[in-house]
C-alpha positions as CSV (number, residue, x, y, z in Angstrom):
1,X,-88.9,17.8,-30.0
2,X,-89.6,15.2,-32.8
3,X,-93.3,15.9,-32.0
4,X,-93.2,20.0,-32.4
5,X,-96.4,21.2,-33.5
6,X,-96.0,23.5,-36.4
7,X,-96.8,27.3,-34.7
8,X,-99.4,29.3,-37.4
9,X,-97.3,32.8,-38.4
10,X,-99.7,36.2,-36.5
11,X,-101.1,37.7,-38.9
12,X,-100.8,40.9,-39.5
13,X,-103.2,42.6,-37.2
14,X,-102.8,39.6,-34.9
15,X,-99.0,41.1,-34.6
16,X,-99.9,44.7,-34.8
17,X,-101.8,44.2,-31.1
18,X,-99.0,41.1,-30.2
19,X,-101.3,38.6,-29.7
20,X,-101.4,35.2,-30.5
21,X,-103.2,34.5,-33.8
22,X,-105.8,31.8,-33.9
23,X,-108.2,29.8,-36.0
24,X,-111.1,32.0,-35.3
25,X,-108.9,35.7,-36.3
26,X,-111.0,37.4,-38.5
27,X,-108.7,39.2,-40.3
28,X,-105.8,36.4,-40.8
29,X,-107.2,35.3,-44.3
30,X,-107.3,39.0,-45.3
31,X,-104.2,40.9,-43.6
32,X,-101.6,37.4,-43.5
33,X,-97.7,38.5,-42.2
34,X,-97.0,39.8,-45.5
35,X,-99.3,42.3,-46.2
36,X,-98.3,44.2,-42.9
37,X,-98.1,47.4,-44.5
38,X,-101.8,47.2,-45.8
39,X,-102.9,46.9,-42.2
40,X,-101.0,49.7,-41.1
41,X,-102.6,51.8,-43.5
42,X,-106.2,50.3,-42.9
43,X,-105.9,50.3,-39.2
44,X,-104.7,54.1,-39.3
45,X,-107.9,55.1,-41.7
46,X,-110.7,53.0,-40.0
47,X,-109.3,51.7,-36.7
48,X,-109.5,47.6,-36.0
49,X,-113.5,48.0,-34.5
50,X,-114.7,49.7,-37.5
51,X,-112.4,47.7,-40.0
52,X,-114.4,44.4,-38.0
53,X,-117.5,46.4,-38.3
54,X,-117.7,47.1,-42.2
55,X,-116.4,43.6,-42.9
56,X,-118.9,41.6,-40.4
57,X,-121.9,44.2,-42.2
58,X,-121.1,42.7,-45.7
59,X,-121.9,39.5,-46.7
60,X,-119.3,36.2,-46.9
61,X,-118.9,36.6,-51.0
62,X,-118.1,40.5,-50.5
63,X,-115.8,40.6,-47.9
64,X,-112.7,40.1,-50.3
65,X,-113.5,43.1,-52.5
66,X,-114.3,44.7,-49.4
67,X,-111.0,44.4,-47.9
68,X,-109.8,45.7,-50.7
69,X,-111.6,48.5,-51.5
70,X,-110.6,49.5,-47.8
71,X,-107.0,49.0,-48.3
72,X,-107.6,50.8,-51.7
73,X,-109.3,54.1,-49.8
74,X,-106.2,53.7,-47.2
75,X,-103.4,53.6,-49.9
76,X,-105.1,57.2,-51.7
77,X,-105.3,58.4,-48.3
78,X,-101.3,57.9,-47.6
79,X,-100.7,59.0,-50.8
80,X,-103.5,62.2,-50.8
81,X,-103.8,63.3,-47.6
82,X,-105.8,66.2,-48.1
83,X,-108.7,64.8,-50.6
84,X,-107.8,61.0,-50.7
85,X,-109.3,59.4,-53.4
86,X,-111.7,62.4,-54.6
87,X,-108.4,63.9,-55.7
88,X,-107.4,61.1,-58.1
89,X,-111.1,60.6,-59.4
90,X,-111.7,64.4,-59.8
91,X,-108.5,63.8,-62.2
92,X,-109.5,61.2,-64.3
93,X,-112.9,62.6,-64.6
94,X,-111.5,65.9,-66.0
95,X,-109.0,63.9,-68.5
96,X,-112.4,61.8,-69.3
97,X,-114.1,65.0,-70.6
98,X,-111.1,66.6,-72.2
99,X,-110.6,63.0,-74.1
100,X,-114.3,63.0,-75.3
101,X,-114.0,66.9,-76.4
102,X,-111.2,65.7,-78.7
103,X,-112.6,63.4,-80.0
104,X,-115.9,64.8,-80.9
105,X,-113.8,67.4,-82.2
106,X,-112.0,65.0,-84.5
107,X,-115.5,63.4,-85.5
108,X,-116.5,66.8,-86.6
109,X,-113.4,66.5,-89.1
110,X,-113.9,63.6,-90.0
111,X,-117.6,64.4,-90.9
112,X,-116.2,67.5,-92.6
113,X,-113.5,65.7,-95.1
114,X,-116.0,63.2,-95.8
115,X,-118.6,65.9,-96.8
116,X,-116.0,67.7,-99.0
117,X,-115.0,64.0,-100.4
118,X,-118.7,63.5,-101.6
119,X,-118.9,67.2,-103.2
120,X,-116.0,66.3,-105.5
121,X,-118.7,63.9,-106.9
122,X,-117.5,60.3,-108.3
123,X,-115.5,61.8,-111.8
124,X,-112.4,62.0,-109.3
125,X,-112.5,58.8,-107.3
126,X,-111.7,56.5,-110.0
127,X,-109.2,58.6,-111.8
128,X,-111.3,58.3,-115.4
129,X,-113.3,61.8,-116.3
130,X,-117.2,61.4,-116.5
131,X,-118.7,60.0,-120.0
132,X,-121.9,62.3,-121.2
């Protein structure tokens, strides 16, 4: 067996339909052995045709931001069943405008102390009474 060749590790979609992963998988270089769990939750969402579908309609430079936004959408979707993602933007848009209230809020102040700061006129910033 000195002239074994070396056997490639299925990736993980490869293994999820135990088959034999070649050269040619399309998936292998985004989905390798390790990131099983990705799949799984991919595959469930979209299903392997339209997961091979959305990837082959993007072009060759897009296809890793691709994969991930699809394993993003599948991640929210396990973890917020009901609204998936909407759920956690809908959050984060609502602390967005609660954060920007605040601090428009604390500009106001701001513009207030400085307007009261500039009423006490200039005999009280340095400490010395005015000279007539």
């Amino acid at each position: 067996m000195a002239n074994a060749v070396p056997t490639q590790k299925a990736c993980a979609a490869c293994k999820h339909q135990r088959r034999k992963c070649d050269k040619n998988c399309a998936l292998a270089k985004y989905f390798p052995a390790e990131r099983s769990d990705d799949f799984e939750n991919v595959y469930h969402l979209f299903g392997m045709q339209n997961t091979l579908k959305i990837l082959k309609s993007v072009e060759e430079e897009e296809r890793d931001a691709t994969i991930e936004s699809l394993i993003m959408e599948a991640r929210m979707r396990l973890e917020h069943p009901v609204h998936g993602h909407f759920s956690v933007a809908r959050k984060l848009s609502i602390e967005i405008e609660k954060t920007e209230k605040e601090l428009e809020i604390v500009r106001q102040k701001i513009h207030i102390c400085k307007g009261a700061d500039n009423r006490a006129g200039p005999s009280t910033r340095g400490g010395q009474p005015d000279q007539p």
